[in-house]
ZADO-1210 file (C-alpha; in nm, 4 decimals, padded with zeros to 6 digits):
<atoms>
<atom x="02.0933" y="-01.0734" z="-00.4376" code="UNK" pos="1"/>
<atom x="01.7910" y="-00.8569" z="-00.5146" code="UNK" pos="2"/>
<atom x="01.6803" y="-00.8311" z="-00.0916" code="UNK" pos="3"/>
<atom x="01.8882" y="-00.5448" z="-00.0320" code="UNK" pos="4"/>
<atom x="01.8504" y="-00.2388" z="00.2065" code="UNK" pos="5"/>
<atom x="01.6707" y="00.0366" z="00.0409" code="UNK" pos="6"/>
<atom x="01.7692" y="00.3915" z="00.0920" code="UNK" pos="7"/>
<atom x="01.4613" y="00.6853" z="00.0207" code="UNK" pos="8"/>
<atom x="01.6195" y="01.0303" z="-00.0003" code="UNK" pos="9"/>
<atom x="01.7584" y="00.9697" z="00.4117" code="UNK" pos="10"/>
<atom x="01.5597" y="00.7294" z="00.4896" code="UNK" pos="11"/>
<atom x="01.7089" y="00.3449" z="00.4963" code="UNK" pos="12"/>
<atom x="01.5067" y="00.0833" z="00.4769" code="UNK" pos="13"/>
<atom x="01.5938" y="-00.2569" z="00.6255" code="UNK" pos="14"/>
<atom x="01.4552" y="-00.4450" z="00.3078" code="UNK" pos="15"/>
<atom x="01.2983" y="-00.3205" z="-00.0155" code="UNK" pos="16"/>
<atom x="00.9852" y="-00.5266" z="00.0273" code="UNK" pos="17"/>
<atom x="00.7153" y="-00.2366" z="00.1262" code="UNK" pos="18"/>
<atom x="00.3011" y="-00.2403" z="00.1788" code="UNK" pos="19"/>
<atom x="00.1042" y="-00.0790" z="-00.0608" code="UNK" pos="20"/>
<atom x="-00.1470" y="00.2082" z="00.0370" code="UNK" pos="21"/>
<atom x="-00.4974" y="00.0582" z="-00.0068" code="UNK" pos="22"/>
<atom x="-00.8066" y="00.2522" z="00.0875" code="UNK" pos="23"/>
<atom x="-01.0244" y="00.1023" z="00.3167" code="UNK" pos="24"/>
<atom x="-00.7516" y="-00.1890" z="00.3516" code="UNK" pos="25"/>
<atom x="-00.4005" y="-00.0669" z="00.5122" code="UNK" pos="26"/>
<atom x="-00.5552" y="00.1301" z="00.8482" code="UNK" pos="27"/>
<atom x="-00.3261" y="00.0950" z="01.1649" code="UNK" pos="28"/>
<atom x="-00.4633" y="-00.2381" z="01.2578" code="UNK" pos="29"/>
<atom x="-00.3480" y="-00.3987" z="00.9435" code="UNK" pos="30"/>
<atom x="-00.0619" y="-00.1969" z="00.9322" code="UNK" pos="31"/>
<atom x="00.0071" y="-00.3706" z="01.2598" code="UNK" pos="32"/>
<atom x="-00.0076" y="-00.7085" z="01.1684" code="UNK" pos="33"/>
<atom x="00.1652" y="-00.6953" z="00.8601" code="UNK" pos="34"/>
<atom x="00.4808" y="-00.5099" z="01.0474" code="UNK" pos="35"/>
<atom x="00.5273" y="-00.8651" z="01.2123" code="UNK" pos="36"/>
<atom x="00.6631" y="-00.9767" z="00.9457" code="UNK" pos="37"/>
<atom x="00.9042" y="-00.7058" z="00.8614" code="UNK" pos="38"/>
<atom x="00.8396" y="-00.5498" z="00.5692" code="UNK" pos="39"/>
<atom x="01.0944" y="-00.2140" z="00.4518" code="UNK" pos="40"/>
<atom x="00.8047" y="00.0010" z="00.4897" code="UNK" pos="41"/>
<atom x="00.4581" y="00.0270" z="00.5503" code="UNK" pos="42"/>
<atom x="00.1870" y="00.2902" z="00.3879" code="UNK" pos="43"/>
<atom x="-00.1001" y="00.4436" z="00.5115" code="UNK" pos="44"/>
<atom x="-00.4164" y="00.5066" z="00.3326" code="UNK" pos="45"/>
<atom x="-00.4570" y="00.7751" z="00.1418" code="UNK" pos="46"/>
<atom x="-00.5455" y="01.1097" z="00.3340" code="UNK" pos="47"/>
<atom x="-00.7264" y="01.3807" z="00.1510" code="UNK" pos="48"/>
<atom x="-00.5129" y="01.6816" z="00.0933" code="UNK" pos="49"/>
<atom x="-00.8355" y="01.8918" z="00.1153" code="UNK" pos="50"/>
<atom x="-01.0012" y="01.7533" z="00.4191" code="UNK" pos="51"/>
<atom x="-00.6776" y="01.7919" z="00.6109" code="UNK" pos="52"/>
<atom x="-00.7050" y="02.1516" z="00.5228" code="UNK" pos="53"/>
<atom x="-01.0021" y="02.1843" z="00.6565" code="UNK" pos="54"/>
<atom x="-00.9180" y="02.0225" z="00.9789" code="UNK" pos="55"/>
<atom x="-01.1003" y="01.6930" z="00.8900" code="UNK" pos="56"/>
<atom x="-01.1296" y="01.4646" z="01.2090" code="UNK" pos="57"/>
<atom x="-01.1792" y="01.1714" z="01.0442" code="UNK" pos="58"/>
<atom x="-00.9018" y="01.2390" z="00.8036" code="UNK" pos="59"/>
<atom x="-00.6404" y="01.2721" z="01.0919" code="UNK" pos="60"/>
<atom x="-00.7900" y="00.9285" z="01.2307" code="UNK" pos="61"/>
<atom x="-00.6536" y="00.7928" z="00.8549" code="UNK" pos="62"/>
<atom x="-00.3314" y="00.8726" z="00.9853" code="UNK" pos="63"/>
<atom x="-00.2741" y="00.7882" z="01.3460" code="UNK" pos="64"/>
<atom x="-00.0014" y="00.5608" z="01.3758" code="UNK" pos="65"/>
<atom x="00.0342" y="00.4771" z="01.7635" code="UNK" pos="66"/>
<atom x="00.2542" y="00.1790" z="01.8719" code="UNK" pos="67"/>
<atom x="00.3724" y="00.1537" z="01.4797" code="UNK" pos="68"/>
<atom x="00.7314" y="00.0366" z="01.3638" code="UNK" pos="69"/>
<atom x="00.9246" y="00.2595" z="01.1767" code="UNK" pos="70"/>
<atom x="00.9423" y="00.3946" z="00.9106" code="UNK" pos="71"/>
<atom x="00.6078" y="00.5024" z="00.7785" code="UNK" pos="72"/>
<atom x="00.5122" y="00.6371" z="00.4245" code="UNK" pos="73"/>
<atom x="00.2077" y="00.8792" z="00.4689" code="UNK" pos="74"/>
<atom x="00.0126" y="00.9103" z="00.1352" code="UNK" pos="75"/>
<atom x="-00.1804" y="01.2200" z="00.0198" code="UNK" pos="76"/>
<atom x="-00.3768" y="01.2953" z="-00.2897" code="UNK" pos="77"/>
<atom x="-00.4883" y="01.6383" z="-00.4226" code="UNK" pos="78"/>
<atom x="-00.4520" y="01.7996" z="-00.7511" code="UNK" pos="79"/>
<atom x="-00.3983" y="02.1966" z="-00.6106" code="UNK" pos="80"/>
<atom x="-00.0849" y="02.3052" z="-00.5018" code="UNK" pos="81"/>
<atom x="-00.1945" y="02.4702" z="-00.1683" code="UNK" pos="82"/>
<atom x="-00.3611" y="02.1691" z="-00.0051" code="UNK" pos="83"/>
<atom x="-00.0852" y="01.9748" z="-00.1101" code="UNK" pos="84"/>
<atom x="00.1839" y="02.1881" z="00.0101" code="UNK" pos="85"/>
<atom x="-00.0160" y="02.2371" z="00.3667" code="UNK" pos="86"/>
<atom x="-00.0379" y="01.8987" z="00.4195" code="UNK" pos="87"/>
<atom x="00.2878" y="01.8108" z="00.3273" code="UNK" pos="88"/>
<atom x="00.3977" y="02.0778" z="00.6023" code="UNK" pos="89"/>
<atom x="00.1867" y="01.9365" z="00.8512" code="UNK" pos="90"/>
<atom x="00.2829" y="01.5797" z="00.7952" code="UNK" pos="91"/>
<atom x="00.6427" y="01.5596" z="00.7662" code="UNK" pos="92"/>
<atom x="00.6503" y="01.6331" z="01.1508" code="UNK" pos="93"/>
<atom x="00.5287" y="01.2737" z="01.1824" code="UNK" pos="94"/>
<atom x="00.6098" y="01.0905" z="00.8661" code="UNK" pos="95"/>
<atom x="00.9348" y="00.9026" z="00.7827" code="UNK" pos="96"/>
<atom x="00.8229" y="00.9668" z="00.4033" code="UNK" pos="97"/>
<atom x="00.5837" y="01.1855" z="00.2145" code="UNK" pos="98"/>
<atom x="00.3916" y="01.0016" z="-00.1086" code="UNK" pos="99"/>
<atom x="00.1555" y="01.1932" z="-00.3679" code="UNK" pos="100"/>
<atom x="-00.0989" y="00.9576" z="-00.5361" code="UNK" pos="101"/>
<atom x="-00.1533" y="00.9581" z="-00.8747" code="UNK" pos="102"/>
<atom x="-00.2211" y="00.6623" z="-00.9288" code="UNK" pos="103"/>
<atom x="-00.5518" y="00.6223" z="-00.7642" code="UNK" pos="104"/>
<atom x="-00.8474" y="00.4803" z="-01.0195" code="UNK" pos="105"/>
<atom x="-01.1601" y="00.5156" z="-00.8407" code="UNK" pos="106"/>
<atom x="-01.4227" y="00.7312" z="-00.9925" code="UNK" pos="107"/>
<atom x="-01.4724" y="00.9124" z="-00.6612" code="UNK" pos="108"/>
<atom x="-01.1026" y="01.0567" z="-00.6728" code="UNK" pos="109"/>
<atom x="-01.0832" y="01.1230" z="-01.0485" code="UNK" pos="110"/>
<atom x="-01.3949" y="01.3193" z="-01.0936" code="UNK" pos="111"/>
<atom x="-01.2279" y="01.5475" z="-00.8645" code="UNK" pos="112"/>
<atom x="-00.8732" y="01.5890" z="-01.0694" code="UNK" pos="113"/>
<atom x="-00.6961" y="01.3625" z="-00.8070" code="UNK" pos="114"/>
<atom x="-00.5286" y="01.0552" z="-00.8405" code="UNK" pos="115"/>
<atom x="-00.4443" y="00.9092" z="-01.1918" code="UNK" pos="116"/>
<atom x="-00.6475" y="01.1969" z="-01.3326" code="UNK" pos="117"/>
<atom x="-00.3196" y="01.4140" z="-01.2815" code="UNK" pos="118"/>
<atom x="-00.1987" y="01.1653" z="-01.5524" code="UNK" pos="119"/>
<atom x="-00.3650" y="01.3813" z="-01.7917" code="UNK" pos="120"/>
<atom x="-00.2389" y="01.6935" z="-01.6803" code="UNK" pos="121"/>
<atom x="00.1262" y="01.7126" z="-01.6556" code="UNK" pos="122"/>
<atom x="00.1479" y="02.0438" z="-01.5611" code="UNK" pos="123"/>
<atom x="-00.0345" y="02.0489" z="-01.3321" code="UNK" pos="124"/>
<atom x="00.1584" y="01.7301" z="-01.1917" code="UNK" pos="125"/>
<atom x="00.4454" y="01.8825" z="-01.1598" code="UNK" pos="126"/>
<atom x="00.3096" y="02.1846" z="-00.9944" code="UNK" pos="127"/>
<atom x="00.2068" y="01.9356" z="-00.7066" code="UNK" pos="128"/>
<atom x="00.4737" y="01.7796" z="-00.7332" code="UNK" pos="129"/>
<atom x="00.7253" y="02.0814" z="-00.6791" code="UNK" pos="130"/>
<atom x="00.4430" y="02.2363" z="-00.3481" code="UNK" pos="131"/>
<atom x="00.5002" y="01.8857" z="-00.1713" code="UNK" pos="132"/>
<atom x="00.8629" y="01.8893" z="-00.2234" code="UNK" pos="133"/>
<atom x="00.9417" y="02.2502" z="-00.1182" code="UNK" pos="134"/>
<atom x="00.7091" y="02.1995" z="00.1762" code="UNK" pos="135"/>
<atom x="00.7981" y="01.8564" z="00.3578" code="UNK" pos="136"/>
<atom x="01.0891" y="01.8151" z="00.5536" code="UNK" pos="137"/>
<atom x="01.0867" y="01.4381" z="00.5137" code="UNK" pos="138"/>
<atom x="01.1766" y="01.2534" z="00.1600" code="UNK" pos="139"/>
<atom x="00.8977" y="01.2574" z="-00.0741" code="UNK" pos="140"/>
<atom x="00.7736" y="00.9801" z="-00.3256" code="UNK" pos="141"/>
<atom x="00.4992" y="00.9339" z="-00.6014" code="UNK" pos="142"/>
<atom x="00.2959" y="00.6456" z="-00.6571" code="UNK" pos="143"/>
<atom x="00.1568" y="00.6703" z="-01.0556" code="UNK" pos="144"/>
<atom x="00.0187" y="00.4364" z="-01.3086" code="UNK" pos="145"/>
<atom x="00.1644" y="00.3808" z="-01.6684" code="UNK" pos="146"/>
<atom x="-00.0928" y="00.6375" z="-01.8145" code="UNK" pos="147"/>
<atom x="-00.4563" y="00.6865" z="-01.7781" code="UNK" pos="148"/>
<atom x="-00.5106" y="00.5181" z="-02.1235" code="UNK" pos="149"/>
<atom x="-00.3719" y="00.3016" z="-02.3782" code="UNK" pos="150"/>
<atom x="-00.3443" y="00.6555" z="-02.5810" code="UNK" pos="151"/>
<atom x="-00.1939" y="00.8151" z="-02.3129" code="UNK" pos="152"/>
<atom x="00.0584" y="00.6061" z="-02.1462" code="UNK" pos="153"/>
<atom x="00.2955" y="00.8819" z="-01.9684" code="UNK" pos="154"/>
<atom x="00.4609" y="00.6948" z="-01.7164" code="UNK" pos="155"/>
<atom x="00.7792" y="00.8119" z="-01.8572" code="UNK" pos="156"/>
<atom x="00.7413" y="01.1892" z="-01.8812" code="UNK" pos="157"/>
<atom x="00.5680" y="01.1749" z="-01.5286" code="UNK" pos="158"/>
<atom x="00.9062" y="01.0299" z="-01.4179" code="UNK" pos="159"/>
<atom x="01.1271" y="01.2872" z="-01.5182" code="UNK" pos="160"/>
<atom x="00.9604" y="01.5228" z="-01.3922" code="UNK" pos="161"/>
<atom x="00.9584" y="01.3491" z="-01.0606" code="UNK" pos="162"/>
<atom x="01.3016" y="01.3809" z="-01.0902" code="UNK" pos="163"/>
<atom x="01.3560" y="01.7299" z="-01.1859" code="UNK" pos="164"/>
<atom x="01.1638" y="01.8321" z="-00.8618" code="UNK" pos="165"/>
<atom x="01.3223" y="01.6325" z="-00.5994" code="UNK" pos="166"/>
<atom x="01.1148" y="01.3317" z="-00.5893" code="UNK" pos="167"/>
<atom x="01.3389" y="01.0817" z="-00.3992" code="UNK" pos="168"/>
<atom x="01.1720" y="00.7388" z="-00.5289" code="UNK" pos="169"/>
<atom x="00.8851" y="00.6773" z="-00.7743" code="UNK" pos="170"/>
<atom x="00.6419" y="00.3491" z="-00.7673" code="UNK" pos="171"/>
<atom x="00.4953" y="00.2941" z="-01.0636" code="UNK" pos="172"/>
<atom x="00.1656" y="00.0378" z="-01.0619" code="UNK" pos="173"/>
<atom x="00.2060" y="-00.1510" z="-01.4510" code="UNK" pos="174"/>
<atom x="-00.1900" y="-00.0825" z="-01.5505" code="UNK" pos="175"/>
<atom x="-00.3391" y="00.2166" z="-01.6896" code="UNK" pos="176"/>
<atom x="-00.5946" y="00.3984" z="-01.5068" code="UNK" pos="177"/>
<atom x="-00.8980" y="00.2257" z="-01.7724" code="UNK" pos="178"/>
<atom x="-00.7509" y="-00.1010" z="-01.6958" code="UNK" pos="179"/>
<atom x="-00.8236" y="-00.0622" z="-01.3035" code="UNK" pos="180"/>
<atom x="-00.6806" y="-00.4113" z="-01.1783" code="UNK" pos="181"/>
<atom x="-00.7811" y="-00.5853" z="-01.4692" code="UNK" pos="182"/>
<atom x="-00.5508" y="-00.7714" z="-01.7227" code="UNK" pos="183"/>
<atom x="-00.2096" y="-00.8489" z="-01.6529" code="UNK" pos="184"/>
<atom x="00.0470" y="-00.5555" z="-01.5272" code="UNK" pos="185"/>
<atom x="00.2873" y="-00.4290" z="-01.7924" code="UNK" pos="186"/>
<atom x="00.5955" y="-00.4991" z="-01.6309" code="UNK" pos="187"/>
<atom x="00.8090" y="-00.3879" z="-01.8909" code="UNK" pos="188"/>
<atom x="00.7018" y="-00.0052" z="-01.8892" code="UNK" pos="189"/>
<atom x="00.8563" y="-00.0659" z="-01.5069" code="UNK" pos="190"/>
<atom x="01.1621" y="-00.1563" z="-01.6713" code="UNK" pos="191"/>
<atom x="01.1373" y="00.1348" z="-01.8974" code="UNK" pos="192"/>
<atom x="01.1265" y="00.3597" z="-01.6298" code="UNK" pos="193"/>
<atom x="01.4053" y="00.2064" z="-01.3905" code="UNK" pos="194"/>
<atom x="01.6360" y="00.2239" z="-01.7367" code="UNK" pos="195"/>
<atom x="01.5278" y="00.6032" z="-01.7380" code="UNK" pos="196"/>
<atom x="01.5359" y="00.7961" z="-01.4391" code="UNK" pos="197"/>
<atom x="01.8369" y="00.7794" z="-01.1516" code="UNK" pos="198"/>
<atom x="01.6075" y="00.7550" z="-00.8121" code="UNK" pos="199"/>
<atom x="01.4825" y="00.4454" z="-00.6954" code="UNK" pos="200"/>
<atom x="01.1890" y="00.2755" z="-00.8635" code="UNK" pos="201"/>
<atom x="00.9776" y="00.0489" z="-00.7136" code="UNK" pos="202"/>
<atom x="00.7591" y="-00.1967" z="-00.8760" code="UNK" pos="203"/>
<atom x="00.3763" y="-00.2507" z="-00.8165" code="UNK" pos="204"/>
<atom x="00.1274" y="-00.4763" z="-00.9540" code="UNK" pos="205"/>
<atom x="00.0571" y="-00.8640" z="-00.9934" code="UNK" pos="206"/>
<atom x="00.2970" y="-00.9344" z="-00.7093" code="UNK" pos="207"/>
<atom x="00.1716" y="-01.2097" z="-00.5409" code="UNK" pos="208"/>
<atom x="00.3784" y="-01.4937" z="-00.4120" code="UNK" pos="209"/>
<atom x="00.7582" y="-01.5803" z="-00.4104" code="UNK" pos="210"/>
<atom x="00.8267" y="-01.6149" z="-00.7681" code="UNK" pos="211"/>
<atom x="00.6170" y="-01.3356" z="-00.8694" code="UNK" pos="212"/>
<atom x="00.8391" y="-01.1436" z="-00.6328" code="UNK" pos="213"/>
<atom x="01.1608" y="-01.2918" z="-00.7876" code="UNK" pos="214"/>
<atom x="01.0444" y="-01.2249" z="-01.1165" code="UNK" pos="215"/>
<atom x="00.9531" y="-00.9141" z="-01.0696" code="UNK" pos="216"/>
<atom x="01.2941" y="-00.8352" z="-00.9597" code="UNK" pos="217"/>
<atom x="01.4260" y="-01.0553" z="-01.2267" code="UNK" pos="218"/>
<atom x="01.2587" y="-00.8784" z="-01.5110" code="UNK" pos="219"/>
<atom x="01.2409" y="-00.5075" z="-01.4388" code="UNK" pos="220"/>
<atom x="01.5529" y="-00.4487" z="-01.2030" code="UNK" pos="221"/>
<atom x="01.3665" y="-00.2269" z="-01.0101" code="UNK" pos="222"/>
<atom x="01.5167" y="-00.1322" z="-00.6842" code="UNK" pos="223"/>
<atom x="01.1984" y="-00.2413" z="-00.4530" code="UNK" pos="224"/>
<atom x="00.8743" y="-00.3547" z="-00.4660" code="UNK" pos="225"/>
<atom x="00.5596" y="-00.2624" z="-00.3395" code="UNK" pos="226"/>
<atom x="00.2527" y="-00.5685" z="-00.2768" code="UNK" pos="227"/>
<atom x="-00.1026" y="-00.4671" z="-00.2603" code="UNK" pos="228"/>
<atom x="-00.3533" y="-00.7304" z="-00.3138" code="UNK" pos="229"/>
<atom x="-00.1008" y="-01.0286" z="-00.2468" code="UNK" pos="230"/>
<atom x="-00.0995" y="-00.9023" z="00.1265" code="UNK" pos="231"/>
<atom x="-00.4806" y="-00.9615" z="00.1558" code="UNK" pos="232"/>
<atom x="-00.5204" y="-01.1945" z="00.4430" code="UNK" pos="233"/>
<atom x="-00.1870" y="-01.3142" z="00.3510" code="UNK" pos="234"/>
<atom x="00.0518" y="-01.0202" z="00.5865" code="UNK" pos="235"/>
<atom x="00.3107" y="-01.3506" z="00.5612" code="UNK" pos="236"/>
<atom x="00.3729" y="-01.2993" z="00.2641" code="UNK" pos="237"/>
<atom x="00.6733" y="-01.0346" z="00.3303" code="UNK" pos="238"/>
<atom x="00.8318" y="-01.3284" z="00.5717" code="UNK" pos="239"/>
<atom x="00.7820" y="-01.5668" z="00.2957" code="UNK" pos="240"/>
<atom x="00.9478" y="-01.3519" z="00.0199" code="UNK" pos="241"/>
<atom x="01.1978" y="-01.2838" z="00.2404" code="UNK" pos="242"/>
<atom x="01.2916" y="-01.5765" z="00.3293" code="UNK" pos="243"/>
<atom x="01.2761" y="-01.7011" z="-00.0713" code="UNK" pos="244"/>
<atom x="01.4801" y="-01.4386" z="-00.1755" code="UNK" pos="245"/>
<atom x="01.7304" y="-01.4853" z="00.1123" code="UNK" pos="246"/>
<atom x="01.7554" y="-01.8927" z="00.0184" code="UNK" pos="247"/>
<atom x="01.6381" y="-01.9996" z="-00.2846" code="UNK" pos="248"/>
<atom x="01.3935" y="-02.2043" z="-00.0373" code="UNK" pos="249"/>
<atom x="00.9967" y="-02.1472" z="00.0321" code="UNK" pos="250"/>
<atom x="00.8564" y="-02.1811" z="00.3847" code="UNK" pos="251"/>
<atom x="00.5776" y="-02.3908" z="00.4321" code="UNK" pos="252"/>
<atom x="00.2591" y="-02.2357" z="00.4620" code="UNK" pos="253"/>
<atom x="00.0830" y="-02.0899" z="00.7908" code="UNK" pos="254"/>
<atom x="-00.0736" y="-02.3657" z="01.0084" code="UNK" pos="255"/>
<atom x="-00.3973" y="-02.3170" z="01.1018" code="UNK" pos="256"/>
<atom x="-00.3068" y="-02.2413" z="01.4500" code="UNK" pos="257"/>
<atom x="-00.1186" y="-01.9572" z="01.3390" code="UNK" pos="258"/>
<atom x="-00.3892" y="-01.8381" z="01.0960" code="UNK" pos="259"/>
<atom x="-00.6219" y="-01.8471" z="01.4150" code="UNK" pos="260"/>
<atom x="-00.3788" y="-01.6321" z="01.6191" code="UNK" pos="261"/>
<atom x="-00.3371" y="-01.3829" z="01.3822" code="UNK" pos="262"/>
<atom x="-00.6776" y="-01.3084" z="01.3415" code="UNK" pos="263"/>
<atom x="-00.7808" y="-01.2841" z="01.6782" code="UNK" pos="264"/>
<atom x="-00.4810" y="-01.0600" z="01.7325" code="UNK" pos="265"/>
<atom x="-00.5959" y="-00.8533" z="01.3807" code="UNK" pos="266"/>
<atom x="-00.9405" y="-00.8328" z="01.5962" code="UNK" pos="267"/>
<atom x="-00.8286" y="-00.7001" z="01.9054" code="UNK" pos="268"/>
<atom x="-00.6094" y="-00.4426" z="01.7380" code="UNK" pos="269"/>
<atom x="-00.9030" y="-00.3040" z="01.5226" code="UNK" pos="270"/>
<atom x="-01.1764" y="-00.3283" z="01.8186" code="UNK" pos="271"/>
<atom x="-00.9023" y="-00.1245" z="02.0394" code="UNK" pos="272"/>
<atom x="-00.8684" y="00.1121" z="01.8037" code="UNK" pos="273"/>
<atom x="-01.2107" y="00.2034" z="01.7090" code="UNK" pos="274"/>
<atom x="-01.4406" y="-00.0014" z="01.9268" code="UNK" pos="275"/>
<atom x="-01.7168" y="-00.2496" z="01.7976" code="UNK" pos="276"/>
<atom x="-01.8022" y="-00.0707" z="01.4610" code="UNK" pos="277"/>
<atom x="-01.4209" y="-00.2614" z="01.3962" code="UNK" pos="278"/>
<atom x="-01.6033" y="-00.5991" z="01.3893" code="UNK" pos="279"/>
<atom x="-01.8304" y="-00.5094" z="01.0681" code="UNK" pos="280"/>
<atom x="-01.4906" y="-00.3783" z="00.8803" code="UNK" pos="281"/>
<atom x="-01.3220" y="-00.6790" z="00.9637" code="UNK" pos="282"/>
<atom x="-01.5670" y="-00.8836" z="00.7455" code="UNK" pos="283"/>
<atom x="-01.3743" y="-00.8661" z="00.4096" code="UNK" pos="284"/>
<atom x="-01.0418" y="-00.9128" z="00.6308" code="UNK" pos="285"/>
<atom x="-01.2163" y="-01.2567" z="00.7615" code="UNK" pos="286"/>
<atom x="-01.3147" y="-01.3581" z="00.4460" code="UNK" pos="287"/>
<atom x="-00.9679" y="-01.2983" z="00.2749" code="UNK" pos="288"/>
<atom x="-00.7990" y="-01.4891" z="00.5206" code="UNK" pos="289"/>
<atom x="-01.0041" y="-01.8242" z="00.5216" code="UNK" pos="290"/>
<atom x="-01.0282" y="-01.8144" z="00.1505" code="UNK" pos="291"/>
<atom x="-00.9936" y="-02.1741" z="00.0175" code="UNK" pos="292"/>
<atom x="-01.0050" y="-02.3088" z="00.3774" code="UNK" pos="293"/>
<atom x="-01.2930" y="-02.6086" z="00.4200" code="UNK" pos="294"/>
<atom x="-01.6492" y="-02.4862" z="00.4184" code="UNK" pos="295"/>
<atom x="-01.5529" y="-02.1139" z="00.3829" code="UNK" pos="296"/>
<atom x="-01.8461" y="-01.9648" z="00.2373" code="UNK" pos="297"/>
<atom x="-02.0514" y="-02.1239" z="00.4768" code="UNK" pos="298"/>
<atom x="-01.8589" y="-01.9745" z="00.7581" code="UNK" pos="299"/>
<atom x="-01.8430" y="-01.6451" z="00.6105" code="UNK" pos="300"/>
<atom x="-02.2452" y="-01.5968" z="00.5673" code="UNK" pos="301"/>
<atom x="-02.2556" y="-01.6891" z="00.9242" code="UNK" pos="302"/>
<atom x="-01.9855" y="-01.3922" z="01.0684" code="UNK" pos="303"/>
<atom x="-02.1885" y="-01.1296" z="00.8101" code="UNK" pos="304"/>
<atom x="-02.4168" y="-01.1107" z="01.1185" code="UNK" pos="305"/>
<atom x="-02.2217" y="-01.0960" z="01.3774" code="UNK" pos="306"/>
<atom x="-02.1255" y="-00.7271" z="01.5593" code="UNK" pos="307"/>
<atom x="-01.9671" y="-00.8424" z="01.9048" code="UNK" pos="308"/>
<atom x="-01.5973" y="-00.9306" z="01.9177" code="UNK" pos="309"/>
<atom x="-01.6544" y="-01.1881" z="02.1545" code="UNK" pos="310"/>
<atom x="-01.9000" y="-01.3255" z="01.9468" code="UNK" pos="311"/>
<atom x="-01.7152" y="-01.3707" z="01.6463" code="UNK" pos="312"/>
<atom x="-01.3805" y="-01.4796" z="01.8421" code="UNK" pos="313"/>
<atom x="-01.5749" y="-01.7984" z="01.9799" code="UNK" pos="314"/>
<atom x="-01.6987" y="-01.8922" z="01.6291" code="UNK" pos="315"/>
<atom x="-01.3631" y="-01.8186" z="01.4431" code="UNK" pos="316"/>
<atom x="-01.2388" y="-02.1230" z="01.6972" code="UNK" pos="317"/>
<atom x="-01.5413" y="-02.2893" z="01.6405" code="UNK" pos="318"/>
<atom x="-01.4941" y="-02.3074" z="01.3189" code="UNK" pos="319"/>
<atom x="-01.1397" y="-02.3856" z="01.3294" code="UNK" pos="320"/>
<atom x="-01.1601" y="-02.6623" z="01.5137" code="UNK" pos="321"/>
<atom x="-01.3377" y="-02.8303" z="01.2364" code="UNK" pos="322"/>
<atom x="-01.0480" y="-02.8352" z="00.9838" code="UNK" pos="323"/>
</atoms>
């Protein structure tokens, strides 16, 4: 009933389950693993409007998506119209779907005018808004928060402008920018803003398990949702929801042996695509997916030194073995 195909301006999706854009979290390796399990759609992180304008190496590296499943949602933030615009231009030649961020919270973004800070300035919003739109070729989203304050919740007004300027499909994360990830998501402003605006709306925010899932559908209507956090050494979790949504019936956990297999494969993804600096990054990765395992802090002090792949292959089946 609420798995359906989800259509984004001309893009269909197969299902309206779809990966968040996390920075530092959803590179191509990740990506990767988590497209095993079929979620609708994917995100990258988010790319800098301004560093693609100025030709930023690193920046394109954000966005390489080599031996990826279709289709991909490529996620820039900016607050001026020109960057905005340029990279929209740029990117639509390889993106399935174009998303502005405005929802971002971090302190780095905001000081700058970027992310949720556009909450604040509405105008200004829509100006991007309307430069992304006229310039991209593909279908383009936002991803916003429901305000930057408890005094300025504008999750409403920021989706109607959305839809005055062409926006195909909004996201909208149930926090305010002050609340970070704190508290529990407001999941009835999401139903507010499904009830108001004619695109598709997709919810974000506590989403976590099956029933969270369900519920989410349950109580806000929304046309998709989008998990962050509940992916975090967890990429089963789109099978799982699936499959709960499909049935009525949950799937029994990973083994252990499949745990194992996915990690070493998340490894040799991230080492091929960026060498041995990969096995450092991987850390927080490691330590997300043997959460609540057996002796898992131990084990996790003990990889915090390791820099090899090799190396920390043999003592991920070291430790395995022990459970």
């Amino acid at each position: 009933m609420y798995l359906k195909e989800l259509k984004i301006g001309n893009v269909v999706l197969k299902n309206n389950l779809i990966l968040a854009p996390m920075a530092g979290v959803t590179n191509l390796p990740f990506r990767m693993i988590c497209e095993k399990f079929e979620p609708g759609m994917v995100c990258t992180e988010m790319a800098s409007s301004k560093a693609m304008f100025h030709n930023d190496q690193k920046t394109k590296r954000l966005l390489n998506t080599e031996g990826e499943k279709r289709p991909i949602s490529f996620q820039i933030f900016g607050s001026d119209e020109e960057t905005m615009g340029y990279s929209a231009k740029v990117l639509s030649k390889s993106a399935d779907i174009i998303d502005i961020n405005m929802g971002c919270p971090a302190p780095k973004v905001v000081k700058n005018g970027d992310g949720s800070k556009l909450l604040l300035d509405l105008e200004q919003a829509r100006k991007v808004m309307e430069a992304v739109v006229k310039n991209s070729e593909v279908p383009v989203t936002v991803k916003i928060r429901k305000g930057w304050d408890k005094e300025h919740i504008v999750a409403k007004e920021v989706a109607k402008i959305a839809e005055e300027v062409g926006i195909s499909a909004i996201t909208i994360h149930g926090r305010t920018r002050s609340e970070f990830y704190s508290g529990k998501a407001d999941w009835e402003i999401i139903k507010e803003i499904k009830q108001s605006v004619n695109i598709p709306v997709i919810g974000n925010g506590d989403v976590v398990d099956e029933e969270t899932a369900y519920q989410m559908f349950e109580q806000t209507g929304v046309d998709g949702i989008m998990i962050g956090r509940g992916s975090f050494g967890n990429p089963w979790i789109f099978r799982n929801i699936k499959h709960y949504l499909e049935t009525g019936e949950k799937l029994p956990p990973p083994t252990n042996e499949e745990k194992l297999e996915i990690m070493k494969q998340h490894i040799e993804l991230a080492v091929q695509e960026k060498g041995d600096i990969a096995v450092k990054e991987l850390r927080k990765h490691i330590a997300w997916y043997t959460k609540n395992l057996k002796n898992s802090s131990e084990f996790r002090n003990s990889i915090n030194v390791i820099e090899d792949k090799q190396e920390l292959i043999n003592k991920l089946e070291e430790y395995f073995q022990t459970l």
